[in-house]
GUBA-800693 format. One line per 10 residues: for each residue x, y, z of N, C-alpha, C, CB. Coordinates in nm, 2 decimals, decimal comma, padded with zeros to 4 digits. Glycine has a CB too. Example, Ala and Ser with C-alpha at 12.3 -4.5 7.8 and 13.67 -1.06 7.14 Angstrom:
<nodes>
01,32:-00,57:00,78:01,23:-00,45:00,78:01,32:-00,33:00,78:01,13:-00,45:00,90 | 01,28:-00,22:00,71:01,37:-00,11:00,71:01,29:00,00:00,79:01,41:-00,06:00,57
</nodes>
This chain:
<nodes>
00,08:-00,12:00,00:00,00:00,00:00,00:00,09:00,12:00,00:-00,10:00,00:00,12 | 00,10:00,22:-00,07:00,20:00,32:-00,13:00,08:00,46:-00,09:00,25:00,29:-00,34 | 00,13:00,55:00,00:00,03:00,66:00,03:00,13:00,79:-00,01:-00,04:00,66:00,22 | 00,06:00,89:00,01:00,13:01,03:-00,07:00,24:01,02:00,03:00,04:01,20:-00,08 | 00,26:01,03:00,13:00,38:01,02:00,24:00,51:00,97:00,19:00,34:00,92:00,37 | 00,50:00,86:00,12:00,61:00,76:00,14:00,70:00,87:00,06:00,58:00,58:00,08 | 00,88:00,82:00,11:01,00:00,93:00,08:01,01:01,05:00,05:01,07:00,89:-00,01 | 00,89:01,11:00,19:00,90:01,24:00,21:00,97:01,27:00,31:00,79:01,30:00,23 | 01,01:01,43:00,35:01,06:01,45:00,46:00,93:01,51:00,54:01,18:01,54:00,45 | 00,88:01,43:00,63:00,78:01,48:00,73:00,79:01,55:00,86:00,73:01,39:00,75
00,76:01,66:00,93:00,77:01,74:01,03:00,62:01,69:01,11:00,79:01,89:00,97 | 00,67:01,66:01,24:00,55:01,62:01,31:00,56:01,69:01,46:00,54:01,46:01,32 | 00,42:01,82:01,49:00,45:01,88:01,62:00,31:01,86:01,67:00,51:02,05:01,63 | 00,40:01,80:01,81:00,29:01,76:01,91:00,19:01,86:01,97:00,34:01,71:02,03 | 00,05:01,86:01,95:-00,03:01,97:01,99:-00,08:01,96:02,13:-00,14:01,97:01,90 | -00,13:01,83:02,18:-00,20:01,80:02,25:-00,13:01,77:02,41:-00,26:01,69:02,17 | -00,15:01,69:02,50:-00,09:01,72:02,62:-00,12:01,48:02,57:-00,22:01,87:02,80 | -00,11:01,47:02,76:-00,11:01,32:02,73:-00,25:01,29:02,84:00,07:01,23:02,79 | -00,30:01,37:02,91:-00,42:01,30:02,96:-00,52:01,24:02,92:-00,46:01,35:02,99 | -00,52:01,16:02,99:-00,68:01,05:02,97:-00,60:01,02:02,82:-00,90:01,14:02,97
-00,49:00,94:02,77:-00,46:00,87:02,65:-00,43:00,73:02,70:-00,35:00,94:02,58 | -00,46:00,69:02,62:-00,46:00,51:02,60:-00,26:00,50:02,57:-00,60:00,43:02,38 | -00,22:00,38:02,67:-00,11:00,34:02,66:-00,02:00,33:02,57:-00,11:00,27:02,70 | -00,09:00,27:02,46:-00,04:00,25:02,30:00,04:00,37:02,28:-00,16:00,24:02,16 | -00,08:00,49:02,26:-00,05:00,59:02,23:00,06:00,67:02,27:-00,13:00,63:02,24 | 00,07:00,67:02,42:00,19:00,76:02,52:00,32:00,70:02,45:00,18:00,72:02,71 | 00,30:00,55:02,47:00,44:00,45:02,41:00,46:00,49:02,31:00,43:00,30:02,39 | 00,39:00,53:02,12:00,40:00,52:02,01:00,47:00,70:02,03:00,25:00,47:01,93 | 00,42:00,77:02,08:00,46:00,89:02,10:00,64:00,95:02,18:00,33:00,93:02,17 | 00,64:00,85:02,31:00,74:00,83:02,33:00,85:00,77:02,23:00,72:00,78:02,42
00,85:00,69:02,17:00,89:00,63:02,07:00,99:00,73:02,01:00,79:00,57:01,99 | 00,90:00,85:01,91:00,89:00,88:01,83:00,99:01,03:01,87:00,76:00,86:01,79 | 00,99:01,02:02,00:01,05:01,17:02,13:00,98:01,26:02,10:01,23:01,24:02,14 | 00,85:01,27:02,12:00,72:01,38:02,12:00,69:01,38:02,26:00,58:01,34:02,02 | 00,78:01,41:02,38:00,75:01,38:02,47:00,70:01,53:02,52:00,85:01,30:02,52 | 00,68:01,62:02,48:00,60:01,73:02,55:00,52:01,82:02,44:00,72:01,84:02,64 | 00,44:01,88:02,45:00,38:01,99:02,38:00,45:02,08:02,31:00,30:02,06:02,45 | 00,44:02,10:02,21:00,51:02,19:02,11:00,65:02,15:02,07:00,52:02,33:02,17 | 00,70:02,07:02,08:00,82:01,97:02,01:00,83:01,92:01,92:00,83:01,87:02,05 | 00,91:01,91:01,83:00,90:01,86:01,66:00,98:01,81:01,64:00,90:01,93:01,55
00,95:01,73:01,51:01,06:01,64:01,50:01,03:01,58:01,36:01,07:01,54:01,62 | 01,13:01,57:01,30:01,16:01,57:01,11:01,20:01,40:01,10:01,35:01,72:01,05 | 01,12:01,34:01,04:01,15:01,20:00,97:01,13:01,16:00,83:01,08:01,11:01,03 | 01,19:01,07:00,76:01,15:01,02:00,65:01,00:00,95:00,63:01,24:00,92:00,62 | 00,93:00,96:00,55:00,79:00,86:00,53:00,78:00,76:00,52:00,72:00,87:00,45 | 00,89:00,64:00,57:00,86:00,45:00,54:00,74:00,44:00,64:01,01:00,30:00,60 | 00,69:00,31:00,61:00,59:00,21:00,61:00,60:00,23:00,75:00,62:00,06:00,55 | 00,69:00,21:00,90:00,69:00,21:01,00:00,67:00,36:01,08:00,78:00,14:01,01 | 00,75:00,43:00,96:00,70:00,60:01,07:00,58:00,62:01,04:00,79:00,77:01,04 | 00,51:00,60:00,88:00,37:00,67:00,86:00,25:00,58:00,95:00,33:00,66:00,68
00,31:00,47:00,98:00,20:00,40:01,10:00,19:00,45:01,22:00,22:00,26:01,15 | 00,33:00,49:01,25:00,34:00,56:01,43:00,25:00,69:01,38:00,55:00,63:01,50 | 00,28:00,79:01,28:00,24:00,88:01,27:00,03:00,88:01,29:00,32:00,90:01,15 | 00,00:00,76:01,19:-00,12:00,75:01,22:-00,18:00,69:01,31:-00,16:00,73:01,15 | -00,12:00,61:01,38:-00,16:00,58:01,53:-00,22:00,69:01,61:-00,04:00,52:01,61 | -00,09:00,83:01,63:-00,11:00,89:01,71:-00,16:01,03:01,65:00,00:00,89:01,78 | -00,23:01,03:01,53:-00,27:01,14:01,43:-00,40:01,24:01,53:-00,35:01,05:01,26 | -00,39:01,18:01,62:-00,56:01,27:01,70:-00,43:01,36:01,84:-00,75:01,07:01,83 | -00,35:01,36:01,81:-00,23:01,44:01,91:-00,14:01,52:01,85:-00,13:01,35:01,99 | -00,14:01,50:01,72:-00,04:01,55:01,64:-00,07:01,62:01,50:00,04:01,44:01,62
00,02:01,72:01,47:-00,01:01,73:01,33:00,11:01,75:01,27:-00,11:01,84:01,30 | 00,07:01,71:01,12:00,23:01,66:01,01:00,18:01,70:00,93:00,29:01,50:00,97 | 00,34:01,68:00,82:00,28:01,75:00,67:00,43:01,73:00,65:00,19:01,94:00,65 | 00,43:01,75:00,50:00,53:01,79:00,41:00,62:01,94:00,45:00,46:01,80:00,29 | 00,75:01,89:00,47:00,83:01,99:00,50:00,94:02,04:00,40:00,89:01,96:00,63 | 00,94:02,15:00,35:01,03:02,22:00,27:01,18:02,27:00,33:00,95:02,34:00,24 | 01,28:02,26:00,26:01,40:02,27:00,32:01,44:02,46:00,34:01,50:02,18:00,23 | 01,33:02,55:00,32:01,35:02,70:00,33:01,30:02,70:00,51:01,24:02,80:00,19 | 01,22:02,58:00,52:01,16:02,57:00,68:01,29:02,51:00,79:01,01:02,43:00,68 | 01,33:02,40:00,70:01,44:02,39:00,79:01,56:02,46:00,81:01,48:02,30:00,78
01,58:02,56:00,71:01,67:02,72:00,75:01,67:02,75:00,82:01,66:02,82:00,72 | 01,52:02,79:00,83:01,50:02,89:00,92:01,50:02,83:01,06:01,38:02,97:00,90 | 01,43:02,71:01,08:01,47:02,67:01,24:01,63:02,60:01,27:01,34:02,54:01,31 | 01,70:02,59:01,20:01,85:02,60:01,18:01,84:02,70:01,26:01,93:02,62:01,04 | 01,85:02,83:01,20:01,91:02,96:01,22:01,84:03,03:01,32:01,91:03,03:01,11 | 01,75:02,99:01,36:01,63:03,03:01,46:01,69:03,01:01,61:01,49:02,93:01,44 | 01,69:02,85:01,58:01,75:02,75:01,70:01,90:02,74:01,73:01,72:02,62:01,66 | 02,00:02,79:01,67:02,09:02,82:01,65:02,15:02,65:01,68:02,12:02,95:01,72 | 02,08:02,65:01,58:02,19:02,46:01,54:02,24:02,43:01,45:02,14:02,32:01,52 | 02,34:02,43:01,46:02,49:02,41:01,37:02,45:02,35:01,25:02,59:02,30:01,43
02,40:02,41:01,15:02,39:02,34:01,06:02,50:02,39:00,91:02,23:02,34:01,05 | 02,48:02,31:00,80:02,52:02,38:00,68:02,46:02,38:00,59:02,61:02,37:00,64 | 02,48:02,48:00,50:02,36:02,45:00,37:02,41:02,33:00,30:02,35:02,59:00,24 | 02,49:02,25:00,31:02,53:02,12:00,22:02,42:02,04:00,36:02,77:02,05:00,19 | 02,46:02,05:00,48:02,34:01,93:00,56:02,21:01,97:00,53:02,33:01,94:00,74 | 02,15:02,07:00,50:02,07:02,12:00,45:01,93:02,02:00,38:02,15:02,19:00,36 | 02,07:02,09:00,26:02,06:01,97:00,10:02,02:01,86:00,10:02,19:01,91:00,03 | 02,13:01,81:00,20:02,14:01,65:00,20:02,04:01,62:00,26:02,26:01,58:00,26 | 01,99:01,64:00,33:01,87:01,61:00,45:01,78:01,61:00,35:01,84:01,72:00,58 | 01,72:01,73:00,26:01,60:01,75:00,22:01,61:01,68:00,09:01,56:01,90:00,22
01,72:01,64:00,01:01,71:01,53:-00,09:01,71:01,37:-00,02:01,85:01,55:-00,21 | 01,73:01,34:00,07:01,76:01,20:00,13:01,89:01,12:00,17:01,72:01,13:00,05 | 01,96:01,20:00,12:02,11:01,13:00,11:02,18:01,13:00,28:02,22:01,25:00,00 | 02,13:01,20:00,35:02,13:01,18:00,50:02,06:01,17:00,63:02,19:01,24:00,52 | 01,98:01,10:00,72:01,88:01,10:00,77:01,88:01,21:00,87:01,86:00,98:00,81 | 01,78:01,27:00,86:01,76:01,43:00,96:01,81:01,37:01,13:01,52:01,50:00,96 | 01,76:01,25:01,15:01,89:01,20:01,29:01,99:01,25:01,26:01,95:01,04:01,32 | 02,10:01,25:01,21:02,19:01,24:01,20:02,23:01,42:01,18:02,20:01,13:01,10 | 02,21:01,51:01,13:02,24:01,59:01,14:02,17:01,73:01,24:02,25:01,59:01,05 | 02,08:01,66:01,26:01,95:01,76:01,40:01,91:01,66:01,49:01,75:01,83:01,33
01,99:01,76:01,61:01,93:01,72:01,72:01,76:01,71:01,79:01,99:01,77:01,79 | 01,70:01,59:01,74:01,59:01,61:01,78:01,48:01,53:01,92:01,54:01,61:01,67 | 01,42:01,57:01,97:01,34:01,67:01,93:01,34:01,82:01,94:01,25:01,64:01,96 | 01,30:01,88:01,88:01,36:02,06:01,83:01,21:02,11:01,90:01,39:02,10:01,59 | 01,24:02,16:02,03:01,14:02,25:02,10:01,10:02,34:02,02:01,19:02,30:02,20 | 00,96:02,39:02,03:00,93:02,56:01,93:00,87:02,58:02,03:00,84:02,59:01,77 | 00,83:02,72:02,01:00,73:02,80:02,05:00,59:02,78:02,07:00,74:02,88:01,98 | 00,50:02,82:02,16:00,37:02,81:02,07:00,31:02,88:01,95:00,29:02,82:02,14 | 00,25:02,87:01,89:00,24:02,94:01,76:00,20:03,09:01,81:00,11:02,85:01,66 | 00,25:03,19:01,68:00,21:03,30:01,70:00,04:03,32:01,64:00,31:03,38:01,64
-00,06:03,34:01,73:-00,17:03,37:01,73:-00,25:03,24:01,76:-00,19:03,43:01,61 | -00,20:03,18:01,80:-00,23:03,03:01,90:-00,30:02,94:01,78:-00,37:03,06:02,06 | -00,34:02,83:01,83:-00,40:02,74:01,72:-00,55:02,78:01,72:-00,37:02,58:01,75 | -00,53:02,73:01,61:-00,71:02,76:01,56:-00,83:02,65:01,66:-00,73:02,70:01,34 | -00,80:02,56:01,69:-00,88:02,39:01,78:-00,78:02,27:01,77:-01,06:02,31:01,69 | -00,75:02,22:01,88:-00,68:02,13:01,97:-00,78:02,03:01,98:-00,63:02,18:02,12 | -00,89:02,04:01,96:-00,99:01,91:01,95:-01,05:01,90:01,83:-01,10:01,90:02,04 | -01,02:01,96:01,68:-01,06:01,91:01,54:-00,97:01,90:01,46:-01,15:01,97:01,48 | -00,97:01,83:01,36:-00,90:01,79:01,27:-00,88:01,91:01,12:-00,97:01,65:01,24 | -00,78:01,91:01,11:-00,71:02,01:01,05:-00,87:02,06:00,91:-00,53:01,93:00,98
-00,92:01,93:00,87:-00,98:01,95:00,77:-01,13:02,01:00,83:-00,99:01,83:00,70 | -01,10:02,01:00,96:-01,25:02,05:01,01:-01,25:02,17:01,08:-01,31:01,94:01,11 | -01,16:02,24:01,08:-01,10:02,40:01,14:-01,01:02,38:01,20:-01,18:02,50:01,23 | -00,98:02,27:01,26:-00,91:02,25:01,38:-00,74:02,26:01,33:-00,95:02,08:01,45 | -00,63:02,18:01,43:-00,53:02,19:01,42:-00,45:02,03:01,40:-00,50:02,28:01,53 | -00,53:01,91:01,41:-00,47:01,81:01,44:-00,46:01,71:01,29:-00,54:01,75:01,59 | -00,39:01,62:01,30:-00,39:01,52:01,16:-00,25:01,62:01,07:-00,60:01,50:01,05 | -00,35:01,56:00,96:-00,24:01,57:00,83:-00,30:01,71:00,78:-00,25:01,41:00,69 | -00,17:01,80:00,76:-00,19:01,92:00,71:-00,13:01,98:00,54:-00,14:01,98:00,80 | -00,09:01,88:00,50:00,03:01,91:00,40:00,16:01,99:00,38:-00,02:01,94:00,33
00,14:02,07:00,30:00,22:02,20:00,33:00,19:02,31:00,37:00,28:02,24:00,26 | 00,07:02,32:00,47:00,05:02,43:00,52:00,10:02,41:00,70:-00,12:02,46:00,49 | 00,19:02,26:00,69:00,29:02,26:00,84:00,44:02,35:00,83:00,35:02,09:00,88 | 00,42:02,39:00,67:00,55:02,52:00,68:00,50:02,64:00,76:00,60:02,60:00,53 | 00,36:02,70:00,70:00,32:02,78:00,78:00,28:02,81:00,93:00,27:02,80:00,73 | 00,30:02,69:00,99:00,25:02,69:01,12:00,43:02,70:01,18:00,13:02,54:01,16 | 00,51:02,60:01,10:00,69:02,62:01,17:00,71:02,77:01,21:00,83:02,59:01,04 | 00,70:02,84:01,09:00,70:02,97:01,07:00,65:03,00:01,18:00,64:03,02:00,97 | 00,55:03,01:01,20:00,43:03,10:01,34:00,54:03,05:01,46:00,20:03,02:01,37 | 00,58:02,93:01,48:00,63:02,85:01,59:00,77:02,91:01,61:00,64:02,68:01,56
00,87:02,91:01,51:00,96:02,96:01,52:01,03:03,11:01,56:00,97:02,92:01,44
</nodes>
């Protein structure tokens, strides 16, 4: 089964808190080091992260991340980066472990989130956003 995700670079920031969540979930999230609110963290799209991802899609929201986003929280965050790690990161040739320490704390968004209890498609803030998770980095950053 092949979904739009697969050998993307995905950005996933935790919205939600951990109360009243089912164990799976805390564990799939821990896993993943989304261990506090407003925390992010940049992976590839295989078979095994896009399941964690949708396991825990009612806590989180993701999307397609552009490498002008990861500039800026480079340079934001002041983490050592270079425009060749950059590169390499946002074509594949090196896994975002490997050059960012993550998980990469942000801000809360500027002008707060729109709902913490609906789904991105429903006004809210949570699930799959596409590339409108650049615009929210942005607000975060």
């Amino acid at each position: 089964m092949k979904t739009h995700l697969e050998n993307k670079l995905i950005a996933i920031v935790r919205v939600r808190g951990t109360y009243g969540v089912r164990q799976e979930i805390k564990e799939t999230m821990k896993r993943m080091n989304l261990n506090r609110v407003n925390s992010m963290i940049i992976l590839y799209g295989n078979k095994s992260n896009i399941g964690m991802i949708n396991k825990c899609s009612d806590f989180v929201t993701y999307g397609e991340i552009d490498s002008d986003t990861i500039e800026l929280i480079a340079k934001k965050r002041n983490l050592k980066m270079e425009k060749s790690d950059i590169e390499s990161v946002s074509t594949g040739k090196k896994s975002p472990k490997e050059v960012i320490k993550m998980p990469i704390r942000m801000h809360p968004p500027r002008k707060g989130y729109r709902g913490i209890k609906q789904s991105f498609k429903a006004g809210g803030d949570l699930g799959y956003r596409g590339k409108e998770i650049n615009s929210l980095i942005k607000r975060m950053a």
